[in-house]
C-alpha positions in Angstrom: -5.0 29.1 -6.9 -1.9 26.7 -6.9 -0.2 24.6 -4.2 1.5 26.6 -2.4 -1.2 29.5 -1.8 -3.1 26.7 -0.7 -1.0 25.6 1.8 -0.7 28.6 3.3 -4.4 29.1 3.6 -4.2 25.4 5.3 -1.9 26.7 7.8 -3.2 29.7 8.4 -7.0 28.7 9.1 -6.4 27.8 13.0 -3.9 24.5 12.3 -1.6 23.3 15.0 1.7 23.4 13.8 3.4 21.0 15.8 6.1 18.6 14.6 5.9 15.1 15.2 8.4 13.0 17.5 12.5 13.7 15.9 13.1 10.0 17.3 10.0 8.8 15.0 11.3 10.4 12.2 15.1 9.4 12.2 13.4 5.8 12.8 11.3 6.3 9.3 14.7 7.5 7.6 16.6 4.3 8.9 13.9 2.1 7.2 13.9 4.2 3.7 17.5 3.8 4.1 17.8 0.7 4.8 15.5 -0.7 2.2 17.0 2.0 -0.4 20.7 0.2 0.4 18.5 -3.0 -1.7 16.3 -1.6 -4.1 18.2 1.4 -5.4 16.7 4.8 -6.7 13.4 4.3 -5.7 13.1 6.5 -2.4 9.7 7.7 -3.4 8.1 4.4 -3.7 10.3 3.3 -0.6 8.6 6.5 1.4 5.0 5.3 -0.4 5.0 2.1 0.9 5.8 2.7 4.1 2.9 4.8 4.6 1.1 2.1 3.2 1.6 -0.3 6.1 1.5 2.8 8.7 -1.6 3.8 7.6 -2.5 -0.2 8.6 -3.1 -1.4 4.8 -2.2 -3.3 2.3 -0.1 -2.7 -0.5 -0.6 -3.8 -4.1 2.5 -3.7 -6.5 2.3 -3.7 -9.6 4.6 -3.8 -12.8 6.5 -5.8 -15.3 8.2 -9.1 -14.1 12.2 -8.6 -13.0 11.4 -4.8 -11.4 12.3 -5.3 -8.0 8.3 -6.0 -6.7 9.6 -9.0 -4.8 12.3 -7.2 -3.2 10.8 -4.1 -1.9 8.0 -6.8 -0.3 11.2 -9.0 1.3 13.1 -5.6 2.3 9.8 -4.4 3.7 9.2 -7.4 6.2 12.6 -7.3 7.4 13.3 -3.8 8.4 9.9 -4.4 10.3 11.2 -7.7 12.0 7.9 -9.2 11.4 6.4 -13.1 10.9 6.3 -13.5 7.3 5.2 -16.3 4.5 5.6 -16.0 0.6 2.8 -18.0 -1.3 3.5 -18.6 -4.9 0.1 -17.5 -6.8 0.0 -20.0 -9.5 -3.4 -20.9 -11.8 -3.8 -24.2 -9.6 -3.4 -22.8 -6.3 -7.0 -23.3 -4.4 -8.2 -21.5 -1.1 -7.0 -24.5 1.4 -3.2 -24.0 0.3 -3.8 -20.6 1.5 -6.3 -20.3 4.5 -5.8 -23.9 5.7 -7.4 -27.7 5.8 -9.0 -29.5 8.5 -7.0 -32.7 8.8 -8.3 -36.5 10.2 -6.3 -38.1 12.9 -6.7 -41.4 13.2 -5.6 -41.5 16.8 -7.9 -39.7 18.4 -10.5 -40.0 15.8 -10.5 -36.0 14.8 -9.6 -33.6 12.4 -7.1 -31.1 13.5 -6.9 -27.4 11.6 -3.6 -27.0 10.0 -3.2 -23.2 9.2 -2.3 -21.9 6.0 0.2 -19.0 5.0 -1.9 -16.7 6.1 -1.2 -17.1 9.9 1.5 -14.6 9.7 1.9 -11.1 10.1 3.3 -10.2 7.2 2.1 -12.2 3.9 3.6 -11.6 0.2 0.7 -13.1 -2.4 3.5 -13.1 -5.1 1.9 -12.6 -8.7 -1.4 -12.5 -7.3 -3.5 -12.2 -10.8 -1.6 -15.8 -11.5 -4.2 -17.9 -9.6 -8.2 -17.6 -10.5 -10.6 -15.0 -9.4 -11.8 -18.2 -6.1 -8.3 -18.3 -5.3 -7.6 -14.4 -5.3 -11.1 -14.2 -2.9 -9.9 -16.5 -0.4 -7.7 -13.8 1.3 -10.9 -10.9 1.0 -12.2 -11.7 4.7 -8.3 -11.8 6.0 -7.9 -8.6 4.3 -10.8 -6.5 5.7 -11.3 -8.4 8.8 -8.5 -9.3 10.0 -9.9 -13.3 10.4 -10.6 -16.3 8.0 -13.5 -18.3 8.7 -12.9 -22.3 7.4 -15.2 -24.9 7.8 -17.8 -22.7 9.9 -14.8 -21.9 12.2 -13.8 -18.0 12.6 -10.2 -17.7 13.3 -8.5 -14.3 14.1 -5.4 -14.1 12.6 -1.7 -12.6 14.3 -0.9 -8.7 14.4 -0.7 -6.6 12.9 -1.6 -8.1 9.7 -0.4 -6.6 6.2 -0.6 -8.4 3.0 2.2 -7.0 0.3 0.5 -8.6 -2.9 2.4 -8.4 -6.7 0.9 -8.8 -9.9 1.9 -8.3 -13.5 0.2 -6.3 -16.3 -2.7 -7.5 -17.3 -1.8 -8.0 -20.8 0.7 -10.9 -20.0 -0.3 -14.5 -20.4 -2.0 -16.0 -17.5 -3.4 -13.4 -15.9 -6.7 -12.7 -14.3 -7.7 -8.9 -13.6 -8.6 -8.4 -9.7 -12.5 -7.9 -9.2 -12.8 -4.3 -8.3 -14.1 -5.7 -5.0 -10.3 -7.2 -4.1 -9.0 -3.9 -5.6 -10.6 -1.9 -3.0 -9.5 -3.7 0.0 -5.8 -2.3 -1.0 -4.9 0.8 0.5 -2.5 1.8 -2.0 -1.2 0.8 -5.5 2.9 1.3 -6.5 4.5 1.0 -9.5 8.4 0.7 -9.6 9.4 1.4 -13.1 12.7 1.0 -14.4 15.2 2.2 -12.9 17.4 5.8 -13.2 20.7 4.5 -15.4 22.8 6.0 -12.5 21.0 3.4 -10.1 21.3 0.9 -12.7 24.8 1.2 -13.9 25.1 0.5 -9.7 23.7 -2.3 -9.8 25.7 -3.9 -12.9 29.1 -2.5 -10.4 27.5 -4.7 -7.5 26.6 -7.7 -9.8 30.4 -7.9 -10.0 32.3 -6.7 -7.4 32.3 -9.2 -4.4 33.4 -6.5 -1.9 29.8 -5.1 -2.4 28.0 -7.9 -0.9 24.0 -7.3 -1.0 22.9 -8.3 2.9 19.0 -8.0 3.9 17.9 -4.5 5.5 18.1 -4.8 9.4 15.3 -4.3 11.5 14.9 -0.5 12.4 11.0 -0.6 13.6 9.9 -3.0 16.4 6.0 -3.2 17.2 6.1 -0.7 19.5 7.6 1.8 17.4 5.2 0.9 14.9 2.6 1.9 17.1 4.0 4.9 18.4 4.0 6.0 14.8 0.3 5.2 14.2 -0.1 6.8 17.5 1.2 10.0 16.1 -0.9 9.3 13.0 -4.6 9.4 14.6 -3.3 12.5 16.2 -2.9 14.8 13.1 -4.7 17.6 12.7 -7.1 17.9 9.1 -8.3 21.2 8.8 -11.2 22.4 7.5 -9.6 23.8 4.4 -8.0 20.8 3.9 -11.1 18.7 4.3 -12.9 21.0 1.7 -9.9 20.6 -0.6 -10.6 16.7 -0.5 -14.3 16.7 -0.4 -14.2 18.7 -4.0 -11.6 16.1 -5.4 -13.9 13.2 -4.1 -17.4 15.0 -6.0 -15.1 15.4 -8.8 -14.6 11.7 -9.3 -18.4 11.5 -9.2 -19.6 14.2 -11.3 -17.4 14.4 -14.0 -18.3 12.2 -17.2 -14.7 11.2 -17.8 -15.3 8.9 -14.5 -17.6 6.0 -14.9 -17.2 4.9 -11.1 -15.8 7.5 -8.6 -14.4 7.5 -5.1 -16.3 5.7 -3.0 -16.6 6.7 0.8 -14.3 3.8 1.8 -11.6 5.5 -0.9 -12.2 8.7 0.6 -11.4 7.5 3.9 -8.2 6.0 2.8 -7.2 9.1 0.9 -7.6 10.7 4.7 -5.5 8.2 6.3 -2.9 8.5 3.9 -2.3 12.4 3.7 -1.9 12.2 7.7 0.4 9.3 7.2 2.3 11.2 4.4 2.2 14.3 7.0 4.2 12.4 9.7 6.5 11.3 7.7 7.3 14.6 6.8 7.4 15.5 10.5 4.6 17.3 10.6 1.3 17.4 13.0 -1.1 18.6 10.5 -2.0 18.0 7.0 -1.4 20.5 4.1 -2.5 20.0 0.1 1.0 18.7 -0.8 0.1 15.6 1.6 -3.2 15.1 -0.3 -1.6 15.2 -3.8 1.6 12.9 -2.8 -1.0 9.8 -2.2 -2.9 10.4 -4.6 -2.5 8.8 -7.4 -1.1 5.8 -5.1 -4.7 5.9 -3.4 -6.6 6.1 -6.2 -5.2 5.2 -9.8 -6.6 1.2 -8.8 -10.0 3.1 -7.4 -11.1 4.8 -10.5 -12.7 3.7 -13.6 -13.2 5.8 -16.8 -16.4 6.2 -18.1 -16.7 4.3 -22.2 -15.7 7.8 -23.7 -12.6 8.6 -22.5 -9.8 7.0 -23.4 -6.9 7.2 -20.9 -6.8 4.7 -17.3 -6.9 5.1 -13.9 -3.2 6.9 -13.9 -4.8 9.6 -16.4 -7.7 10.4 -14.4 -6.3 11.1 -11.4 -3.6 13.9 -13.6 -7.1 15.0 -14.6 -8.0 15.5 -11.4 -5.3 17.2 -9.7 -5.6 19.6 -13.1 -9.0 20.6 -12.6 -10.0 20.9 -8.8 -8.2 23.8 -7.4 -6.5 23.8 -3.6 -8.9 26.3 -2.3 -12.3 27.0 -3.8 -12.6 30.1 -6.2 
Protein backbone atom coordinates (compact mmCIF):
# COMPACT_ATOMS: atom_id res chain seq x y z
CA UNK A 1 0.00 0.00 0.00
CA UNK A 2 1.81 3.37 -0.66
CA UNK A 3 1.88 6.74 1.21
CA UNK A 4 -0.85 8.17 0.52
CA UNK A 5 -3.50 5.20 1.14
CA UNK A 6 -1.78 5.13 4.31
CA UNK A 7 -2.39 8.43 5.27
CA UNK A 8 -5.72 8.22 4.72
CA UNK A 9 -6.16 5.12 6.80
CA UNK A 10 -4.22 7.39 9.53
CA UNK A 11 -6.82 9.93 9.31
CA UNK A 12 -9.52 8.07 9.11
CA UNK A 13 -8.99 5.56 12.20
CA UNK A 14 -10.57 8.18 14.90
CA UNK A 15 -7.58 11.04 14.60
CA UNK A 16 -8.21 14.52 15.67
CA UNK A 17 -7.71 16.67 12.91
CA UNK A 18 -7.05 19.85 14.46
CA UNK A 19 -4.49 22.38 13.22
CA UNK A 20 -1.91 23.70 15.40
CA UNK A 21 -1.69 27.56 16.55
CA UNK A 22 -1.38 29.92 12.81
CA UNK A 23 0.73 32.40 15.18
CA UNK A 24 3.22 29.20 15.90
CA UNK A 25 3.48 28.43 12.51
CA UNK A 26 4.23 31.97 10.83
CA UNK A 27 6.80 32.06 13.89
CA UNK A 28 8.52 28.61 12.50
CA UNK A 29 8.41 30.22 8.79
CA UNK A 30 10.15 33.47 10.19
CA UNK A 31 13.04 31.25 11.60
CA UNK A 32 13.43 28.97 8.23
CA UNK A 33 13.39 32.32 6.62
CA UNK A 34 15.48 33.97 8.43
CA UNK A 35 18.18 31.31 8.56
CA UNK A 36 17.53 30.50 4.68
CA UNK A 37 18.43 34.52 4.01
CA UNK A 38 22.23 32.90 5.34
CA UNK A 39 22.59 29.52 4.32
CA UNK A 40 20.86 29.46 0.96
CA UNK A 41 18.91 26.49 -0.70
CA UNK A 42 18.84 24.38 2.06
CA UNK A 43 15.08 24.84 3.45
CA UNK A 44 14.85 21.19 4.15
CA UNK A 45 17.73 20.87 6.34
CA UNK A 46 16.72 24.44 7.80
CA UNK A 47 13.05 22.85 8.56
CA UNK A 48 15.17 19.46 9.91
CA UNK A 49 16.97 21.14 12.27
CA UNK A 50 14.61 23.08 13.77
CA UNK A 51 12.67 20.10 14.75
CA UNK A 52 15.74 18.94 16.13
CA UNK A 53 16.03 21.50 18.87
CA UNK A 54 11.96 21.45 19.29
CA UNK A 55 11.80 18.08 19.82
CA UNK A 56 14.56 19.21 22.81
CA UNK A 57 17.71 17.42 21.18
CA UNK A 58 20.74 17.73 19.87
CA UNK A 59 21.88 17.97 16.54
CA UNK A 60 24.82 16.31 14.87
CA UNK A 61 26.01 17.83 11.46
CA UNK A 62 27.92 16.28 9.52
CA UNK A 63 29.79 16.84 6.05
CA UNK A 64 32.77 17.98 4.21
CA UNK A 65 34.79 21.03 5.59
CA UNK A 66 33.60 24.62 3.87
CA UNK A 67 29.61 23.35 3.59
CA UNK A 68 27.98 25.78 5.68
CA UNK A 69 27.88 23.37 9.10
CA UNK A 70 29.19 26.28 11.09
CA UNK A 71 26.71 28.59 9.80
CA UNK A 72 23.47 26.82 10.07
CA UNK A 73 24.80 26.14 13.99
CA UNK A 74 25.55 30.26 14.32
CA UNK A 75 22.21 31.15 12.34
CA UNK A 76 20.47 28.56 14.58
CA UNK A 77 21.45 30.25 18.03
CA UNK A 78 20.55 33.56 16.83
CA UNK A 79 17.14 33.36 15.45
CA UNK A 80 16.59 31.61 18.94
CA UNK A 81 18.26 34.60 20.94
CA UNK A 82 19.90 32.14 23.18
CA UNK A 83 23.40 32.08 25.42
CA UNK A 84 25.83 30.53 23.22
CA UNK A 85 29.77 29.36 23.35
CA UNK A 86 31.76 27.85 20.28
CA UNK A 87 34.57 25.41 21.50
CA UNK A 88 37.22 24.54 19.02
CA UNK A 89 37.52 20.55 19.10
CA UNK A 90 41.14 20.14 18.53
CA UNK A 91 43.25 16.62 19.32
CA UNK A 92 44.69 18.42 22.55
CA UNK A 93 41.61 19.78 23.92
CA UNK A 94 41.00 17.77 27.44
CA UNK A 95 37.64 17.57 29.48
CA UNK A 96 38.55 20.80 31.98
CA UNK A 97 38.70 23.20 28.81
CA UNK A 98 35.27 22.13 28.35
CA UNK A 99 33.33 21.28 31.66
CA UNK A 100 35.54 23.42 33.88
CA UNK A 101 38.59 23.54 36.68
CA UNK A 102 38.54 24.05 40.25
CA UNK A 103 40.91 26.94 40.78
CA UNK A 104 43.23 27.83 44.26
CA UNK A 105 42.82 31.23 45.73
CA UNK A 106 45.36 32.25 47.75
CA UNK A 107 43.27 34.73 49.54
CA UNK A 108 40.94 32.90 51.10
CA UNK A 109 42.85 29.72 50.95
CA UNK A 110 40.17 27.88 48.42
CA UNK A 111 39.60 26.68 45.12
CA UNK A 112 36.87 28.34 43.32
CA UNK A 113 34.94 26.44 40.14
CA UNK A 114 35.45 28.23 37.02
CA UNK A 115 32.86 26.93 34.44
CA UNK A 116 33.59 25.77 31.21
CA UNK A 117 31.81 26.39 27.78
CA UNK A 118 29.31 24.37 28.58
CA UNK A 119 27.41 26.74 30.93
CA UNK A 120 25.41 28.06 28.11
CA UNK A 121 22.38 27.30 26.60
CA UNK A 122 23.30 26.84 23.34
CA UNK A 123 26.92 25.06 22.70
CA UNK A 124 28.49 24.52 19.08
CA UNK A 125 31.35 21.45 19.65
CA UNK A 126 32.87 22.56 16.22
CA UNK A 127 34.61 19.47 14.51
CA UNK A 128 33.79 17.39 17.25
CA UNK A 129 35.65 13.94 15.92
CA UNK A 130 38.98 16.43 16.06
CA UNK A 131 39.59 15.90 19.78
CA UNK A 132 39.94 12.09 21.32
CA UNK A 133 37.36 9.65 22.22
CA UNK A 134 37.96 11.29 26.64
CA UNK A 135 37.52 14.64 25.26
CA UNK A 136 34.34 13.83 23.00
CA UNK A 137 32.90 11.88 26.52
CA UNK A 138 33.21 14.79 28.59
CA UNK A 139 30.04 16.41 27.26
CA UNK A 140 27.88 12.62 27.52
CA UNK A 141 26.37 13.52 31.10
CA UNK A 142 25.65 17.35 29.88
CA UNK A 143 24.05 15.80 26.95
CA UNK A 144 21.56 13.30 28.56
CA UNK A 145 21.33 14.92 31.79
CA UNK A 146 21.33 18.07 31.47
CA UNK A 147 24.28 18.47 34.46
CA UNK A 148 28.14 17.85 34.59
CA UNK A 149 29.46 16.44 37.64
CA UNK A 150 33.45 17.83 38.37
CA UNK A 151 35.36 16.96 41.11
CA UNK A 152 32.48 15.04 42.99
CA UNK A 153 30.34 18.25 42.44
CA UNK A 154 26.92 17.87 40.38
CA UNK A 155 26.20 21.12 38.66
CA UNK A 156 22.94 21.61 36.62
CA UNK A 157 23.57 23.46 33.72
CA UNK A 158 21.22 26.69 32.12
CA UNK A 159 17.95 26.03 29.92
CA UNK A 160 17.19 24.81 27.79
CA UNK A 161 20.28 23.13 26.80
CA UNK A 162 21.14 22.10 23.04
CA UNK A 163 24.37 21.11 21.90
CA UNK A 164 24.82 21.74 17.83
CA UNK A 165 27.99 19.47 17.27
CA UNK A 166 29.97 19.32 13.57
CA UNK A 167 32.25 16.72 12.46
CA UNK A 168 33.88 15.81 9.22
CA UNK A 169 34.03 12.52 7.34
CA UNK A 170 35.59 10.04 8.90
CA UNK A 171 38.01 9.44 6.21
CA UNK A 172 39.85 12.85 6.71
CA UNK A 173 43.07 13.13 8.64
CA UNK A 174 42.64 13.51 12.35
CA UNK A 175 39.62 12.19 12.98
CA UNK A 176 38.26 9.95 15.57
CA UNK A 177 34.75 8.14 14.85
CA UNK A 178 32.10 8.84 17.75
CA UNK A 179 31.49 5.74 20.01
CA UNK A 180 28.06 4.60 19.18
CA UNK A 181 27.31 5.46 22.77
CA UNK A 182 27.84 9.52 21.98
CA UNK A 183 26.05 8.86 18.66
CA UNK A 184 22.95 7.97 20.35
CA UNK A 185 22.58 10.85 22.62
CA UNK A 186 21.98 12.93 19.25
CA UNK A 187 18.58 13.24 18.27
CA UNK A 188 19.17 13.79 14.75
CA UNK A 189 21.91 13.65 12.07
CA UNK A 190 22.02 16.40 8.88
CA UNK A 191 23.99 16.47 6.11
CA UNK A 192 24.16 19.77 3.89
CA UNK A 193 25.63 18.77 0.67
CA UNK A 194 26.65 21.08 -1.92
CA UNK A 195 24.67 23.38 -2.82
CA UNK A 196 21.90 23.77 -5.96
CA UNK A 197 24.13 25.98 -8.71
CA UNK A 198 21.14 28.48 -8.69
CA UNK A 199 21.90 29.03 -4.76
CA UNK A 200 25.50 28.94 -5.52
CA UNK A 201 25.80 31.18 -8.45
CA UNK A 202 23.94 33.61 -5.47
CA UNK A 203 26.26 33.30 -3.42
CA UNK A 204 29.33 34.20 -5.87
CA UNK A 205 26.66 37.64 -6.80
CA UNK A 206 26.77 38.36 -2.92
CA UNK A 207 30.56 37.58 -2.55
CA UNK A 208 30.74 40.75 -4.75
CA UNK A 209 28.21 43.05 -4.56
CA UNK A 210 28.50 45.26 -1.38
CA UNK A 211 24.77 46.32 -1.55
CA UNK A 212 24.05 42.63 -0.54
CA UNK A 213 25.52 42.87 2.81
CA UNK A 214 25.19 39.25 4.77
CA UNK A 215 23.78 40.40 8.48
CA UNK A 216 23.03 37.55 11.17
CA UNK A 217 19.28 36.15 11.23
CA UNK A 218 17.23 38.17 13.95
CA UNK A 219 15.66 36.58 16.75
CA UNK A 220 12.04 35.28 15.77
CA UNK A 221 11.55 32.67 18.83
CA UNK A 222 11.91 33.85 22.49
CA UNK A 223 11.73 31.06 25.31
CA UNK A 224 8.29 31.27 25.65
CA UNK A 225 7.49 30.78 22.19
CA UNK A 226 9.71 27.91 22.29
CA UNK A 227 7.73 26.42 24.73
CA UNK A 228 4.49 27.15 23.42
CA UNK A 229 5.70 25.18 20.47
CA UNK A 230 6.85 22.11 22.54
CA UNK A 231 3.63 22.70 24.23
CA UNK A 232 1.76 21.97 21.09
CA UNK A 233 4.27 19.12 20.46
CA UNK A 234 3.32 16.75 23.61
CA UNK A 235 -0.11 17.47 22.48
CA UNK A 236 -0.21 15.63 19.06
CA UNK A 237 -2.17 12.98 18.53
CA UNK A 238 -0.26 9.28 17.33
CA UNK A 239 -2.78 6.99 16.19
CA UNK A 240 -2.86 3.62 16.42
CA UNK A 241 -2.28 3.04 12.73
CA UNK A 242 0.40 5.21 12.93
CA UNK A 243 2.01 3.53 15.92
CA UNK A 244 1.70 0.08 14.09
CA UNK A 245 3.30 1.70 11.01
CA UNK A 246 6.39 2.53 13.38
CA UNK A 247 6.46 -0.49 15.47
CA UNK A 248 6.96 -2.69 12.09
CA UNK A 249 9.75 -0.19 10.86
CA UNK A 250 11.47 -0.50 14.38
CA UNK A 251 11.17 -4.91 14.25
CA UNK A 252 12.45 -4.35 10.89
CA UNK A 253 15.73 -2.86 12.00
CA UNK A 254 15.95 -5.90 14.31
CA UNK A 255 15.00 -8.80 12.23
CA UNK A 256 16.34 -8.22 9.07
CA UNK A 257 20.06 -9.63 8.51
CA UNK A 258 21.12 -6.64 6.50
CA UNK A 259 21.08 -4.78 10.19
CA UNK A 260 23.73 -5.88 12.53
CA UNK A 261 22.37 -3.41 15.43
CA UNK A 262 18.76 -2.11 15.11
CA UNK A 263 16.67 0.64 16.70
CA UNK A 264 16.96 0.60 19.99
CA UNK A 265 13.94 1.67 22.35
CA UNK A 266 15.60 5.04 22.98
CA UNK A 267 15.77 5.45 18.91
CA UNK A 268 12.30 4.48 18.72
CA UNK A 269 11.32 7.04 21.10
CA UNK A 270 13.09 9.74 19.18
CA UNK A 271 11.63 8.63 15.90
CA UNK A 272 8.18 9.44 17.97
CA UNK A 273 9.16 12.74 19.07
CA UNK A 274 10.26 13.73 15.85
CA UNK A 275 7.24 12.77 13.52
CA UNK A 276 5.01 14.88 16.08
CA UNK A 277 7.58 17.66 15.84
CA UNK A 278 7.66 17.33 11.98
CA UNK A 279 3.64 17.27 12.36
CA UNK A 280 3.48 20.81 13.85
CA UNK A 281 5.50 22.25 11.79
CA UNK A 282 3.35 21.34 9.15
CA UNK A 283 0.47 22.68 11.18
CA UNK A 284 -1.03 19.79 11.98
CA UNK A 285 -2.37 18.15 15.41
CA UNK A 286 -1.87 14.58 14.52
CA UNK A 287 0.73 12.56 12.94
CA UNK A 288 0.40 10.86 9.42
CA UNK A 289 3.15 8.39 7.62
CA UNK A 290 4.62 11.27 5.58
CA UNK A 291 5.82 12.65 9.24
CA UNK A 292 7.38 9.30 10.00
CA UNK A 293 9.32 9.06 6.69
CA UNK A 294 10.48 12.95 6.64
CA UNK A 295 12.74 12.15 10.01
CA UNK A 296 13.69 9.27 9.18
CA UNK A 297 16.62 8.90 7.74
CA UNK A 298 17.72 12.16 9.96
CA UNK A 299 16.71 9.91 13.08
CA UNK A 300 18.18 7.04 12.18
CA UNK A 301 21.07 6.89 9.38
CA UNK A 302 23.74 7.62 12.72
CA UNK A 303 21.43 4.75 14.73
CA UNK A 304 21.93 1.87 12.36
CA UNK A 305 24.68 -0.44 11.71
CA UNK A 306 24.88 -3.00 8.92
CA UNK A 307 25.36 -6.40 9.66
CA UNK A 308 29.27 -7.82 7.93
CA UNK A 309 27.33 -8.91 4.63
CA UNK A 310 25.87 -6.08 3.38
CA UNK A 311 27.59 -3.54 1.89
CA UNK A 312 25.91 -0.16 1.91
CA UNK A 313 25.90 2.44 5.44
CA UNK A 314 23.58 3.76 7.61
CA UNK A 315 21.95 6.14 4.64
CA UNK A 316 21.29 2.74 2.59
CA UNK A 317 19.61 0.96 5.26
CA UNK A 318 17.17 3.24 6.15
CA UNK A 319 16.17 3.49 1.81
CA UNK A 320 15.93 -0.20 2.56
CA UNK A 321 13.71 0.23 5.03
CA UNK A 322 11.19 2.67 3.83
CA UNK A 323 11.27 0.07 0.56
CA UNK A 324 10.31 -2.84 2.39
CA UNK A 325 7.84 -2.14 5.36
CA UNK A 326 4.62 -0.99 3.93
CA UNK A 327 2.41 2.04 5.59
CA UNK A 328 -0.42 -0.21 6.65
CA UNK A 329 0.07 -3.90 7.19
CA UNK A 330 -1.09 -6.30 4.26
Amino acid sequence: MNVRQGVTAARGAGVDTGAVSADLESIIDAAVSEIGSILLGKEPQIRLALCCLFARGHLLIEDLPGMGKTTLSHALGAVFGLDWKRVQFTSDLMPADILGVSVYDARDASFNFHPGPVFTQLLLADEINRATPRTQSALLEAMAEGQVTVEGATRALPQPFFVIATQNPVHQSGTYPLPESQLDRFLMRLELGYPHPKAEREMYLRRHSAAQEITTPRRCIDDSQLEAIRAAVSAVHASDTLLDYLQRLVAYTRQSPEFEVGLSPRGALALLDCAKTWAVMQNRGHVVPEDVQMVLPSVASHRLVPSGDYAGDGDALVDLLLRSVDVVAP
